[in-house]
C-alpha positions as a LaTeX table, in Angstrom:
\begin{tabular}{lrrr}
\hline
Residue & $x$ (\AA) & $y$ (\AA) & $z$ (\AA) \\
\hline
Unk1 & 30.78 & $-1.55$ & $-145.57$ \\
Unk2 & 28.67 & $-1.92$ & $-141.94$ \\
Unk3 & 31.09 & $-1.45$ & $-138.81$ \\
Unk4 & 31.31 & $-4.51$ & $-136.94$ \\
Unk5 & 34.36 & $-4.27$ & $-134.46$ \\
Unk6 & 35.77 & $-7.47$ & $-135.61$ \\
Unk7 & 36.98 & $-5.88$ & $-138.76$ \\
Unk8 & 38.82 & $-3.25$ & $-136.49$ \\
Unk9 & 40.09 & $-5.47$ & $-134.02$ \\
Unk10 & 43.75 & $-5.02$ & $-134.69$ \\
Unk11 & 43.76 & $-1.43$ & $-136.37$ \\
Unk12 & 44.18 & 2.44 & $-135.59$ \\
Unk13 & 42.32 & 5.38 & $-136.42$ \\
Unk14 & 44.14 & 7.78 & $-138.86$ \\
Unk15 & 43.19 & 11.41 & $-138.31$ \\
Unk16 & 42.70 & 13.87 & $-141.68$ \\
Unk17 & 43.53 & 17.18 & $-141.50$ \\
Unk18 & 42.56 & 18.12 & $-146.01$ \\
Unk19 & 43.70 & 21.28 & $-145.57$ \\
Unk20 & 47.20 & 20.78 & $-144.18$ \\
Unk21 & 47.84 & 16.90 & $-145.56$ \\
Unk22 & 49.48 & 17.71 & $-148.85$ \\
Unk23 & 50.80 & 21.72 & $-150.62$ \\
Unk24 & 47.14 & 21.55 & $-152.58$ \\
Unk25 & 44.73 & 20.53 & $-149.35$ \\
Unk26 & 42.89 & 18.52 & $-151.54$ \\
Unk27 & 40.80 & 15.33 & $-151.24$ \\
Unk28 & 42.66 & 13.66 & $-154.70$ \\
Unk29 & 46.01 & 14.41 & $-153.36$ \\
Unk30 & 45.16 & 12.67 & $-149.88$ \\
Unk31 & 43.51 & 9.36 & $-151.82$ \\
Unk32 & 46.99 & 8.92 & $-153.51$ \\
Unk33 & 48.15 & 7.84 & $-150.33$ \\
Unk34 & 45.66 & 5.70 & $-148.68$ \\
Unk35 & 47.55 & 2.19 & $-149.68$ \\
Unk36 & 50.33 & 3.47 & $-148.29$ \\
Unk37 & 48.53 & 3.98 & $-144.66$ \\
Unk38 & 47.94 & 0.30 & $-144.87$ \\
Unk39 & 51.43 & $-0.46$ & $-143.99$ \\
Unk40 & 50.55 & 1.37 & $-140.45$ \\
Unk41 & 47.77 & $-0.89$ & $-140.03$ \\
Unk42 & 44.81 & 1.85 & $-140.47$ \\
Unk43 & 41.67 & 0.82 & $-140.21$ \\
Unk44 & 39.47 & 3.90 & $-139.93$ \\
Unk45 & 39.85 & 7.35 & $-141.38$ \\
Unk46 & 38.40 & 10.34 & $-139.80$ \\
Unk47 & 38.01 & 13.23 & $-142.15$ \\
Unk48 & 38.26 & 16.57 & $-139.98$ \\
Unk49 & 34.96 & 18.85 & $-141.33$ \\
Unk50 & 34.82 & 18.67 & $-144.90$ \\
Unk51 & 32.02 & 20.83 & $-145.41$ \\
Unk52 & 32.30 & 24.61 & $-146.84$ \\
Unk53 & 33.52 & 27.27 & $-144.32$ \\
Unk54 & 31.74 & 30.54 & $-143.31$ \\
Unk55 & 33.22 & 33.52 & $-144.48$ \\
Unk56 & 30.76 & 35.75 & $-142.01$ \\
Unk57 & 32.67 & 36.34 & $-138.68$ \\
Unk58 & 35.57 & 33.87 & $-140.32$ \\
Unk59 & 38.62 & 33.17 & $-138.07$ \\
Unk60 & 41.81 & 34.35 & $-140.10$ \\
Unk61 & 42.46 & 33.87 & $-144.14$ \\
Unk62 & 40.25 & 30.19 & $-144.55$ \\
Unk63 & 38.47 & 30.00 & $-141.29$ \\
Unk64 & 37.54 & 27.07 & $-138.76$ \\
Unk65 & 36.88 & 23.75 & $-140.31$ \\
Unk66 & 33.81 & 23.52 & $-137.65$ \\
Unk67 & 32.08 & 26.80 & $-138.91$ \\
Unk68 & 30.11 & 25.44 & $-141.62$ \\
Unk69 & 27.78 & 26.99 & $-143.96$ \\
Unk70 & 25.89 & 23.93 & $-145.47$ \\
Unk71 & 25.70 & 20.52 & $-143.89$ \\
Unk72 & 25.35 & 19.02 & $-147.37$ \\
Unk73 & 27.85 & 20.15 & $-149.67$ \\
Unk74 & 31.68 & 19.97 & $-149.32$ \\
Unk75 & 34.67 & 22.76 & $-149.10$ \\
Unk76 & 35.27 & 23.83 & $-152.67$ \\
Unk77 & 39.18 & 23.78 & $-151.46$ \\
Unk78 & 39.44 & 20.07 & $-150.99$ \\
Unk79 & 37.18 & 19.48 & $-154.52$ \\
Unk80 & 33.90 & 18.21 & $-155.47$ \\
Unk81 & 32.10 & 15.12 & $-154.03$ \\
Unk82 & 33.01 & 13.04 & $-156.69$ \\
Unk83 & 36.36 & 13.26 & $-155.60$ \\
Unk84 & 35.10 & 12.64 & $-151.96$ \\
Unk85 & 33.35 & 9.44 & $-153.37$ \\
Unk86 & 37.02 & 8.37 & $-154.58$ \\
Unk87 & 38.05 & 8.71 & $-151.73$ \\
Unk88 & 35.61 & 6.60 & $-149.88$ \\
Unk89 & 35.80 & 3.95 & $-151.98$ \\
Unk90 & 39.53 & 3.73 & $-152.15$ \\
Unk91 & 39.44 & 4.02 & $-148.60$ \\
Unk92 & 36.68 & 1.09 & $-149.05$ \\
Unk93 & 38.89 & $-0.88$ & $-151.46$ \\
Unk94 & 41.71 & $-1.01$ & $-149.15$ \\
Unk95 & 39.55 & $-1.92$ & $-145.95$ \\
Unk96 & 39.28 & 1.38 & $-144.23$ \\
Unk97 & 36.09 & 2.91 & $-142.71$ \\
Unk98 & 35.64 & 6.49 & $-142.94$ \\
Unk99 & 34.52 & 8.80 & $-140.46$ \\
Unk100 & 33.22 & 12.26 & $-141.05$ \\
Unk101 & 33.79 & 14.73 & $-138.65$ \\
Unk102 & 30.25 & 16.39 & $-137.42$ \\
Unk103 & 29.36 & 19.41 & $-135.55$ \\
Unk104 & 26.29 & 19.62 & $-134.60$ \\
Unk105 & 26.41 & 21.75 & $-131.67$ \\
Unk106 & 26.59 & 25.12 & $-133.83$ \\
Unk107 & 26.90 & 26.36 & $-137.43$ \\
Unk108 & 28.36 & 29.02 & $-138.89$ \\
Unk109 & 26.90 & 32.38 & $-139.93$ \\
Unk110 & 26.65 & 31.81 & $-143.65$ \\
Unk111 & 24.31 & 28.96 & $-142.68$ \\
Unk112 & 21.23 & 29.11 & $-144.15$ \\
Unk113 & 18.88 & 28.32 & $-141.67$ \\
Unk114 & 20.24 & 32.05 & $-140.10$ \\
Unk115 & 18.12 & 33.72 & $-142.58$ \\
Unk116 & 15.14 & 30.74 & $-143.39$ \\
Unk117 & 14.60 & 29.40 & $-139.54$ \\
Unk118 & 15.70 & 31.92 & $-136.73$ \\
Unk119 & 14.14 & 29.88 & $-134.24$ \\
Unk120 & 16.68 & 26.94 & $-134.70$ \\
Unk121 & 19.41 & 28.89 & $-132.94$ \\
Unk122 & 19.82 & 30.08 & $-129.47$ \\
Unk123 & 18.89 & 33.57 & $-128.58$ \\
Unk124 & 20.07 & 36.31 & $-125.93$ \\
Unk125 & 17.54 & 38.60 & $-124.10$ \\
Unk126 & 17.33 & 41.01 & $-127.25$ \\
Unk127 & 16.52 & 38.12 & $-129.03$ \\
Unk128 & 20.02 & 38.04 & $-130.87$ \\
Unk129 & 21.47 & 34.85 & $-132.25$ \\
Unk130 & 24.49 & 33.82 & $-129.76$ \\
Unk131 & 27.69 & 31.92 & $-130.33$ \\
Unk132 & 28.06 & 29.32 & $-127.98$ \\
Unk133 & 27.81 & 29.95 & $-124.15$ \\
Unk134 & 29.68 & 28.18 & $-121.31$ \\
Unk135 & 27.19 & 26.48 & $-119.26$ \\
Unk136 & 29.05 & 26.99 & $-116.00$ \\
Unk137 & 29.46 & 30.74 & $-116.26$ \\
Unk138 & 26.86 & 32.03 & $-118.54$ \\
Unk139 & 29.79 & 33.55 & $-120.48$ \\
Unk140 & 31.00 & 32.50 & $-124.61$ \\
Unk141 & 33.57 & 30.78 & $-124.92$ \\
Unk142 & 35.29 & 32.58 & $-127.50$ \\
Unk143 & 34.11 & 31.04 & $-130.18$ \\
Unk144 & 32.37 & 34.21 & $-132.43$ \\
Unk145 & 32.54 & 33.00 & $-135.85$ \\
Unk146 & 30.17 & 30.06 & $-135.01$ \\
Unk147 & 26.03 & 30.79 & $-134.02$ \\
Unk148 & 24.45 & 28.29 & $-130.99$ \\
Unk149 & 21.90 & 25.62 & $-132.11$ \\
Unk150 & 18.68 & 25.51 & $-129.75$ \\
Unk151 & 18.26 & 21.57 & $-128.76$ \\
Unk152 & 15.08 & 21.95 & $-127.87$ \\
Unk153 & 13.63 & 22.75 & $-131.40$ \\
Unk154 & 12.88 & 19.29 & $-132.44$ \\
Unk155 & 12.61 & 20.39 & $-136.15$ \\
Unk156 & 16.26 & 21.57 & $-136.00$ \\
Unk157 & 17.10 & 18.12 & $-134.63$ \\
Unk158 & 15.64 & 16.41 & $-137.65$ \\
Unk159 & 17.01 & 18.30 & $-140.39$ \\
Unk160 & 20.58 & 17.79 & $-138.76$ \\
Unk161 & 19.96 & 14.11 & $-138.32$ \\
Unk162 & 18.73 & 13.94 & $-142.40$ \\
Unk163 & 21.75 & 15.76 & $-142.97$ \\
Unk164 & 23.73 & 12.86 & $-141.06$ \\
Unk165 & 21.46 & 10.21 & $-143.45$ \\
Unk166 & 22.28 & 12.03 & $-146.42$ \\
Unk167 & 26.06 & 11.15 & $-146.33$ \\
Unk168 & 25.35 & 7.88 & $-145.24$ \\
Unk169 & 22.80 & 6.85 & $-148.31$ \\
Unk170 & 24.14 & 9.09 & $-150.74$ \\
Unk171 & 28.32 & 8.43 & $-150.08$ \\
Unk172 & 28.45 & 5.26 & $-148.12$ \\
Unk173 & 30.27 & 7.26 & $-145.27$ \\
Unk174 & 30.82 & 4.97 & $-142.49$ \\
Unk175 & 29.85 & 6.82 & $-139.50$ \\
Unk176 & 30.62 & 9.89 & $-137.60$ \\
Unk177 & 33.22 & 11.53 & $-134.98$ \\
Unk178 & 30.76 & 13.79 & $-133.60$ \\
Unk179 & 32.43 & 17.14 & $-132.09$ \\
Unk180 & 31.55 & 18.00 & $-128.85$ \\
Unk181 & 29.27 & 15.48 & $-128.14$ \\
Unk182 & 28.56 & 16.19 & $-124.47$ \\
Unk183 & 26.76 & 19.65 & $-125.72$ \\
Unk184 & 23.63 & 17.79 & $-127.04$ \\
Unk185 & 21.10 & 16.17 & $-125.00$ \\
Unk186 & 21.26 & 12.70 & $-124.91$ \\
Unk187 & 18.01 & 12.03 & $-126.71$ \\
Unk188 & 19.14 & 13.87 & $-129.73$ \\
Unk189 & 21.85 & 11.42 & $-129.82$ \\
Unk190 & 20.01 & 8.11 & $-128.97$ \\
Unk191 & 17.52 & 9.10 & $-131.58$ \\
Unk192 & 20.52 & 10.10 & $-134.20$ \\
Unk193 & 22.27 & 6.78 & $-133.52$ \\
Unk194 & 19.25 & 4.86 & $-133.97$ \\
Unk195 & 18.17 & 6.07 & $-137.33$ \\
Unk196 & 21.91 & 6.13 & $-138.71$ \\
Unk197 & 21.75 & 2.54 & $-137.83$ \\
Unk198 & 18.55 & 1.60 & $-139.35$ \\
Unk199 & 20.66 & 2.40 & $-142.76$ \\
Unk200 & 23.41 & 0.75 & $-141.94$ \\
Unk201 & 25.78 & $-0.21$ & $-139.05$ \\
Unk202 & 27.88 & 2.74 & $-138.49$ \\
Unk203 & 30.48 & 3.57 & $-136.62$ \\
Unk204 & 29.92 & 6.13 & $-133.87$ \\
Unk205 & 33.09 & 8.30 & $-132.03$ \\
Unk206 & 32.00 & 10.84 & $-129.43$ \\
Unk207 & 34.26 & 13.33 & $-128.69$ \\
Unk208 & 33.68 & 13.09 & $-124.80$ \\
Unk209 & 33.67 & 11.27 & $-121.88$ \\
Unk210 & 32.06 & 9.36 & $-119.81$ \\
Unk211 & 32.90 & 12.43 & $-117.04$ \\
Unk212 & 31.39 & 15.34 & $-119.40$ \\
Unk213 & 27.75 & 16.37 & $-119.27$ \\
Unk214 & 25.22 & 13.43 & $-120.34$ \\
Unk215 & 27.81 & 11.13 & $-118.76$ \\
Unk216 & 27.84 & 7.28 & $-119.25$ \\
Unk217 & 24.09 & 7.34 & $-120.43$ \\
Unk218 & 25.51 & 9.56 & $-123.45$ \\
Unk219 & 28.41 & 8.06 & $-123.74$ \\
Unk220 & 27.29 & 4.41 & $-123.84$ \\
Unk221 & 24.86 & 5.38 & $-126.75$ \\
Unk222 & 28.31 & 5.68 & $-128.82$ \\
Unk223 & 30.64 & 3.22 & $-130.12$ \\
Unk224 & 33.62 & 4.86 & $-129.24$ \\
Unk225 & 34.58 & 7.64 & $-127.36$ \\
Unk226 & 37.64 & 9.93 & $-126.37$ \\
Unk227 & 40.47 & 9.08 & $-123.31$ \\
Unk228 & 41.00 & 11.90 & $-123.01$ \\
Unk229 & 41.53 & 11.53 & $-118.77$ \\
Unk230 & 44.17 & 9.26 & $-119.72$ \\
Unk231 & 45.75 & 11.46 & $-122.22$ \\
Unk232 & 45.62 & 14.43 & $-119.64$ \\
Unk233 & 48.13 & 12.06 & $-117.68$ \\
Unk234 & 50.37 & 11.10 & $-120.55$ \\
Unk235 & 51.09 & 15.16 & $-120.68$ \\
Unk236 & 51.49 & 15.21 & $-117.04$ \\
Unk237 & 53.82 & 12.57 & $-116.60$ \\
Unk238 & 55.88 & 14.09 & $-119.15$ \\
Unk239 & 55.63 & 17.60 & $-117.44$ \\
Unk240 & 56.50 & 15.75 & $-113.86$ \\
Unk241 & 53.46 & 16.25 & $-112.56$ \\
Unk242 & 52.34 & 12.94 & $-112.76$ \\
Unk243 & 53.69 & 9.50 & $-112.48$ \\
Unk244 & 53.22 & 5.96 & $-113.85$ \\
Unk245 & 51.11 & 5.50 & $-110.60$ \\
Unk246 & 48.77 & 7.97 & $-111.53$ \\
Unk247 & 48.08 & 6.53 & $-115.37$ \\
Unk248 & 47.35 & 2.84 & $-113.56$ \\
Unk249 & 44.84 & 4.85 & $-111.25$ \\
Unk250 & 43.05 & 6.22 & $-114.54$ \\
Unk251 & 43.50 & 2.48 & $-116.52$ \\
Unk252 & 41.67 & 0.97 & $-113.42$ \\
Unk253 & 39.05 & 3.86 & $-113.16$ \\
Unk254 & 38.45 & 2.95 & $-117.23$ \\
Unk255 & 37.92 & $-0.62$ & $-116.81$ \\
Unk256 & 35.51 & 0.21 & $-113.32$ \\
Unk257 & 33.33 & 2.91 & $-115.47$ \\
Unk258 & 33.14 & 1.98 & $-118.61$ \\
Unk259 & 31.19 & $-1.23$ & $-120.25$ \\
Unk260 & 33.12 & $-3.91$ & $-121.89$ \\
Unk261 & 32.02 & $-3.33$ & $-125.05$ \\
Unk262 & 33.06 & 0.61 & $-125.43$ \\
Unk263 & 35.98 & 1.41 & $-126.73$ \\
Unk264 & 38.25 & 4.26 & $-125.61$ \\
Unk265 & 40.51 & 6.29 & $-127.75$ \\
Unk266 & 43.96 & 6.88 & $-126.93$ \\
Unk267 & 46.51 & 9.36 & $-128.54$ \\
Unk268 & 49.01 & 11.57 & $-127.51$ \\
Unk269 & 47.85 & 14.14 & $-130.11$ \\
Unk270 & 45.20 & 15.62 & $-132.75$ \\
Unk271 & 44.31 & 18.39 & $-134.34$ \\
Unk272 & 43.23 & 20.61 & $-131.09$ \\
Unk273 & 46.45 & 19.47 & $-129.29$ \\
Unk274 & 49.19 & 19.94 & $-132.52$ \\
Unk275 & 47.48 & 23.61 & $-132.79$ \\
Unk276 & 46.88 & 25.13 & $-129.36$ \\
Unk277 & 48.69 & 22.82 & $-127.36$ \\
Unk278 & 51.88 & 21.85 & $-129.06$ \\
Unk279 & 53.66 & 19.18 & $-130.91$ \\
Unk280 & 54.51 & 15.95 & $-129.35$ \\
Unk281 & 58.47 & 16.87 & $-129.53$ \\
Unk282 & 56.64 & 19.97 & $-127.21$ \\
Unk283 & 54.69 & 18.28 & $-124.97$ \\
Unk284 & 56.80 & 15.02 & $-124.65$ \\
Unk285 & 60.56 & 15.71 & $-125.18$ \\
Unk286 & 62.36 & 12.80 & $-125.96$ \\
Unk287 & 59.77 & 10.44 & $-124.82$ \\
Unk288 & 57.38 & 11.25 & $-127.67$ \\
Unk289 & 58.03 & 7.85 & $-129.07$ \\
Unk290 & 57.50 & 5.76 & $-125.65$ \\
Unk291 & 54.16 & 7.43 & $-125.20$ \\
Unk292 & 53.03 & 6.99 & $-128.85$ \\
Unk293 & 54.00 & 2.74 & $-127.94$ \\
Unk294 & 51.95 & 2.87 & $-125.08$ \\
Unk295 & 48.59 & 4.44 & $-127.07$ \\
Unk296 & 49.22 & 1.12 & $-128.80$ \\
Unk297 & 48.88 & $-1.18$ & $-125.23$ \\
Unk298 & 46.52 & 0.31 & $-122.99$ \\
Unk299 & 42.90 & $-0.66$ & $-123.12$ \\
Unk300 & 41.22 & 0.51 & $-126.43$ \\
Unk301 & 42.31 & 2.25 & $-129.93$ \\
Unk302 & 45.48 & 4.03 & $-131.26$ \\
Unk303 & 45.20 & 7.33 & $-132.87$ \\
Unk304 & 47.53 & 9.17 & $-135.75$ \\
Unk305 & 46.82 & 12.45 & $-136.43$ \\
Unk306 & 48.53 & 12.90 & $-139.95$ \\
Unk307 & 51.91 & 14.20 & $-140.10$ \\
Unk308 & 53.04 & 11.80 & $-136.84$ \\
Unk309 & 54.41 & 8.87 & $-139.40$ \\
Unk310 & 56.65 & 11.97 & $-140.51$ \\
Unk311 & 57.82 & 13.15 & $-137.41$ \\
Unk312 & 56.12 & 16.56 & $-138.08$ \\
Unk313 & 57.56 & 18.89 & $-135.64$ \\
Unk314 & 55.54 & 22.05 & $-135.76$ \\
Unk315 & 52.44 & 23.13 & $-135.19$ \\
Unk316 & 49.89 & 23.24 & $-138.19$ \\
Unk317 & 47.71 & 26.59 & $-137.71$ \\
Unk318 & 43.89 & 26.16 & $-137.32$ \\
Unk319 & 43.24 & 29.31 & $-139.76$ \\
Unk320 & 45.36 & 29.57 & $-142.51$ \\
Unk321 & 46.89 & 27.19 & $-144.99$ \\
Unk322 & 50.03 & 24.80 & $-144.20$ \\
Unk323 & 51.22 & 21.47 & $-145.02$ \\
Unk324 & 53.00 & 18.72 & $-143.96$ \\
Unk325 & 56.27 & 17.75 & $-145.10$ \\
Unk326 & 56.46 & 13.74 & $-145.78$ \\
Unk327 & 59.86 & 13.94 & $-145.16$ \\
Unk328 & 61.96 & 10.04 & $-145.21$ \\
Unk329 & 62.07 & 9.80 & $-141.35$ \\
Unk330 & 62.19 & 7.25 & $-138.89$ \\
Unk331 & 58.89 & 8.04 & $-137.74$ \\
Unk332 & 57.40 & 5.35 & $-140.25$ \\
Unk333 & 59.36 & 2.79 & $-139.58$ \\
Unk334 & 58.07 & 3.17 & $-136.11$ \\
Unk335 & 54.62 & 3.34 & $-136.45$ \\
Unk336 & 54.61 & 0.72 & $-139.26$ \\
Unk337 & 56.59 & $-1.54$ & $-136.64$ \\
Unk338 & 53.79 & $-0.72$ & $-134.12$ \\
Unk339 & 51.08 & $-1.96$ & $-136.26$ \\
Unk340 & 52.98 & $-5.19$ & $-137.06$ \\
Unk341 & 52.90 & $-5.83$ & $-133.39$ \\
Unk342 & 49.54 & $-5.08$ & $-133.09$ \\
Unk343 & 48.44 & $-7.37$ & $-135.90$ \\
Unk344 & 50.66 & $-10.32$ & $-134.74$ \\
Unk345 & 49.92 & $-10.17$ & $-131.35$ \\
Unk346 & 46.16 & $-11.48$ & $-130.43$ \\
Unk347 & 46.20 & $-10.53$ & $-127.20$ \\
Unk348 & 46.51 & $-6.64$ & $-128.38$ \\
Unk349 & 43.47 & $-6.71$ & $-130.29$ \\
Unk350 & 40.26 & $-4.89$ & $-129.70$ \\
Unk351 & 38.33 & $-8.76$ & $-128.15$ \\
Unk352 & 36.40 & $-8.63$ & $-124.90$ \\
Unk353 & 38.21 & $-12.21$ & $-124.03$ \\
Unk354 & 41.79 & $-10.37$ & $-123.57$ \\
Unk355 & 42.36 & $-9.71$ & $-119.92$ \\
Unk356 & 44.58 & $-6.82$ & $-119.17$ \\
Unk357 & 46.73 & $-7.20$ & $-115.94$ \\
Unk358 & 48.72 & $-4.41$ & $-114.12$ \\
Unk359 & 51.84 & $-5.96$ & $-112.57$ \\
Unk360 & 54.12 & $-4.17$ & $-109.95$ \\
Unk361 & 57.49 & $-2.71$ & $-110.78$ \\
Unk362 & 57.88 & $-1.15$ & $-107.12$ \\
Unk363 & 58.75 & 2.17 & $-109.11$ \\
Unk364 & 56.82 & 5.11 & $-109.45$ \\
Unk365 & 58.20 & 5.64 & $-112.77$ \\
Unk366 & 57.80 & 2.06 & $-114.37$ \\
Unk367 & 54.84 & 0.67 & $-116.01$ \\
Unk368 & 54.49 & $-3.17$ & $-116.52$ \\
Unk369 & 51.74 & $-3.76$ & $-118.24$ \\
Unk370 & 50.46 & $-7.52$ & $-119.55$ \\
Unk371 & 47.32 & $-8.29$ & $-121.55$ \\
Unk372 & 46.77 & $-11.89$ & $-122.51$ \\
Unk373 & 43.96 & $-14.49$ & $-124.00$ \\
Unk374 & 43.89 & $-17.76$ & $-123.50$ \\
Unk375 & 46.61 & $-18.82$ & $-126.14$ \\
Unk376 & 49.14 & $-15.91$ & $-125.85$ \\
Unk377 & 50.46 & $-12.95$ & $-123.35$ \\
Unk378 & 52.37 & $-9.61$ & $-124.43$ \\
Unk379 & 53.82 & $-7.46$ & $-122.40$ \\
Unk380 & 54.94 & $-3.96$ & $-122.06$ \\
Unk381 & 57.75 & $-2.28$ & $-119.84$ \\
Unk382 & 58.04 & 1.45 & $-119.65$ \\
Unk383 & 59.89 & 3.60 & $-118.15$ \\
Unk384 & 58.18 & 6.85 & $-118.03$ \\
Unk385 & 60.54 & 9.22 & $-117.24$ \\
Unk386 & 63.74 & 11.08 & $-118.34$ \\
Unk387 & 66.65 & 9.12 & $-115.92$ \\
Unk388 & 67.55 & 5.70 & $-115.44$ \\
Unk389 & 65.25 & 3.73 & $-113.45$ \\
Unk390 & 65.47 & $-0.13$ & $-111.48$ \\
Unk391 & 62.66 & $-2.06$ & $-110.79$ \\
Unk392 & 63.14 & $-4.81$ & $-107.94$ \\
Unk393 & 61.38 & $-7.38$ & $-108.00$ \\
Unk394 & 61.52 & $-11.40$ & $-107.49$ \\
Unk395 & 61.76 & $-12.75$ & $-111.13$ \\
Unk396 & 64.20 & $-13.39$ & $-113.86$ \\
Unk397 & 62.29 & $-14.10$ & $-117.05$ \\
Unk398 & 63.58 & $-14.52$ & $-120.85$ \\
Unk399 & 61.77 & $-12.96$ & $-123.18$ \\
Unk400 & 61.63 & $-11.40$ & $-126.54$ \\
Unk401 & 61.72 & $-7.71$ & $-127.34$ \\
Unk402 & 59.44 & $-7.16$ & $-130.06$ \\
Unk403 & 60.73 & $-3.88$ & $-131.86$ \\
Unk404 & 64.12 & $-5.41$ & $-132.09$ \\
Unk405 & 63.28 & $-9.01$ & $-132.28$ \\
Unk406 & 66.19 & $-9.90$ & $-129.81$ \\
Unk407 & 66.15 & $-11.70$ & $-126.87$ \\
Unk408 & 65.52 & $-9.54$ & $-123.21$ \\
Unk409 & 66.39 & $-10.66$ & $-120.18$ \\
Unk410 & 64.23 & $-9.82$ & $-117.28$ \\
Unk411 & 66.47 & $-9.73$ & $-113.77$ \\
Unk412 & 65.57 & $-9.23$ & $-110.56$ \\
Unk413 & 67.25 & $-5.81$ & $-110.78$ \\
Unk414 & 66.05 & $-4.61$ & $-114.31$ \\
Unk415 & 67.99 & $-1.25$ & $-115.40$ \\
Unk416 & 66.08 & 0.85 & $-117.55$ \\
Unk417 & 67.03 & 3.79 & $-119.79$ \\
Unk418 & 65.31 & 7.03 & $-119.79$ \\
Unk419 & 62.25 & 6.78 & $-121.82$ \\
Unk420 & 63.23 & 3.05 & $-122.58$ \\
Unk421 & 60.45 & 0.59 & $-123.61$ \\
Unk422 & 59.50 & $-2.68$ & $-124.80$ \\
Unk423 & 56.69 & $-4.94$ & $-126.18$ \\
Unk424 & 57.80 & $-8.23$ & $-125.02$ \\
Unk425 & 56.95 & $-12.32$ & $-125.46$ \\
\hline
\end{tabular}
């Protein structure tokens, strides 16, 4: 498959944890279920690191996912890469991408270019290999059981981008979330993303910015690329820090910066957030679900990190083994209601002809949202908060509210619940 965003246009990007998806963290037992992500309207998978895991300096019992020993072999835990391959083309078969997850920014200290090329990593004064160091105040940033590539070795660069190749021409992998993005130069990446392309069209997601290092001139080199100003306000709103006011003022910011073509990323959690920051029940109370709708509106691409379609409610630990429990929940529904929308509903879809309007509420804590092409609108109504809000203003509209397929009627003083929403027609 070559990524074109037309076969994306309506989807969302499903987030793999191996480790913690099923009791045996393996790739078979995750395959089983990839028809069944179809119902939530899946389009690309994105396989956190699948490659094997340094034991030298190792974080807890298994280790970091993004301290890996060889670039071209997989994690013995999850299997072997036939099993990988089954995955990809089941994945294939049921018109998914899929992702890997690469770090290129460091390895781990099993790695064998430690031993064979020295002069590929970054060194101290004493001429020691270093784990990463924060640019801004010369200090590490914790992170010991990985060793700091040196960008400006231009050997190093190649072997990491024939490692990239390799999983392209030997797997038909479909492209790459890169980790980190912003901490390689942006002419390792334009000349990455070139030759990955002159194999095949592939899809590229940075995880960055357009406000990190490299900026915009990184950032456009990439297909897609993290919101993750946007989802800094979706926490802050639900902490009360924030208001509806301030996510418009980041939604107009996006469409000022960013080119028409680049997609952003939204998501109200992933692997980073579930572990160090909390769950969504943490982090959004009661308005979990109203903030997962939104991901679904605003500008861009939806992301589930696995174990949201089950309502998981506790945080999976980065070092040790877990699993999720796929528990009958409402959570599915949901999210398989959410895609339906999606799919139905043109003027949701990723298309450069869909004009996205922000429409007052004269509320602080109300978002009315519409996007629309020339054949259809949708709208959304939010209220992003925990009490009962009004919004005044000088219509009275019928329309349809999607999720329950009932008629809503619009008045000129519109009472909404706490955390009450609504895709509307």
């Amino acid at each position: 498959m070559e990524y074109s965003n037309e076969k994306i246009k309506e989807g969302v990007i499903y987030e793999v944890n191996v480790r913690q998806y099923s009791e045996s963290g393996t790739f078979n037992d995750f395959t089983k279920d990839i028809p069944k992500l179809k119902d939530l309207g899946v389009k690309i998978l994105w396989l956190m690191p699948i490659h094997p895991i340094s034991e030298k300096n190792r974080k807890g019992t298994l280790g970091s996912y993004y301290s890996i020993t060889d670039y071209k072999e997989v994690n013995p835990e999850f299997g072997n890469k036939e099993d990988l391959d089954l995955l990809i083309t089941t994945a294939h078969d049921n018109g998914m991408y899929v992702i890997l997850d690469w770090v290129a920014n460091h390895t781990g200290w099993d790695h064998h270019w430690i031993e064979n090329n020295p002069e590929y990593y970054t060194k101290n004064e004493k001429g020691e290999i270093t784990d990463p160091i924060n640019p801004e105040t010369g200090k590490p940033w914790g992170w010991e059981d990985v060793a700091d590539l040196d960008f400006s070795n231009k050997s190093m660069q190649n072997e990491m981008i024939e490692s990239m190749e390799y999983w392209i021409r030997e797997h038909n992998i479909d492209g790459y979330r890169c980790d980190a993005a912003h901490s390689c130069p942006v002419s390792f990446w334009k000349e990455c993303v070139s030759r990955l392309n002159k194999i095949k069209k592939v899809l590229m997601l940075a995880e960055s910015d357009g406000y990190h290092t490299g900026g915009f001139e990184l950032i456009e080199l990439f297909d897609m690329s993290y919101s993750w100003p946007g989802h800094h306000v979706l926490n802050q709103i639900a902490k009360k820090e924030n208001n509806a006011l301030d996510l418009i003022n980041n939604i107009e910011t996006n469409i000022k910066d960013y080119s028409e073509g680049h997609i952003l990323m939204n998501f109200t959690t992933n692997h980073d957030e579930n572990t160090w920051t909390g769950t969504v029940f943490e982090r959004f109370g009661d308005g979990a679900k109203t903030f997962s709708a939104l991901t679904y509106f605003l500008p861009g691409i939806p992301l589930i990190y696995n174990g949201q379609e089950y309502g998981l409610n506790k945080r999976l630990p980065f070092f040790e083994k877990d699993f999720i429990p796929k528990n009958e929940s409402e959570f599915f529904d949901f999210y398989k209601t959410l895609a339906l929308i999606k799919i139905e509903n043109k003027a949701l879809h990723l298309d450069q002809k869909v004009n996205f309007e922000i429409l007052k509420t004269n509320n602080n804590h109300v978002v009315f949202f519409k996007r629309s092409n020339k054949e259809e609108s949708t709208y959304f109504l939010g209220n992003l908060s925990d009490q009962t809000q009004t919004i005044k203003q000088d219509f009275k509209i019928d329309f349809v509210s999607l999720f329950k397929n009932e008629t809503f009627k619009l008045d000129i003083n519109q009472e909404l619940a706490p955390w009450e929403f609504h895709f509307l027609n």
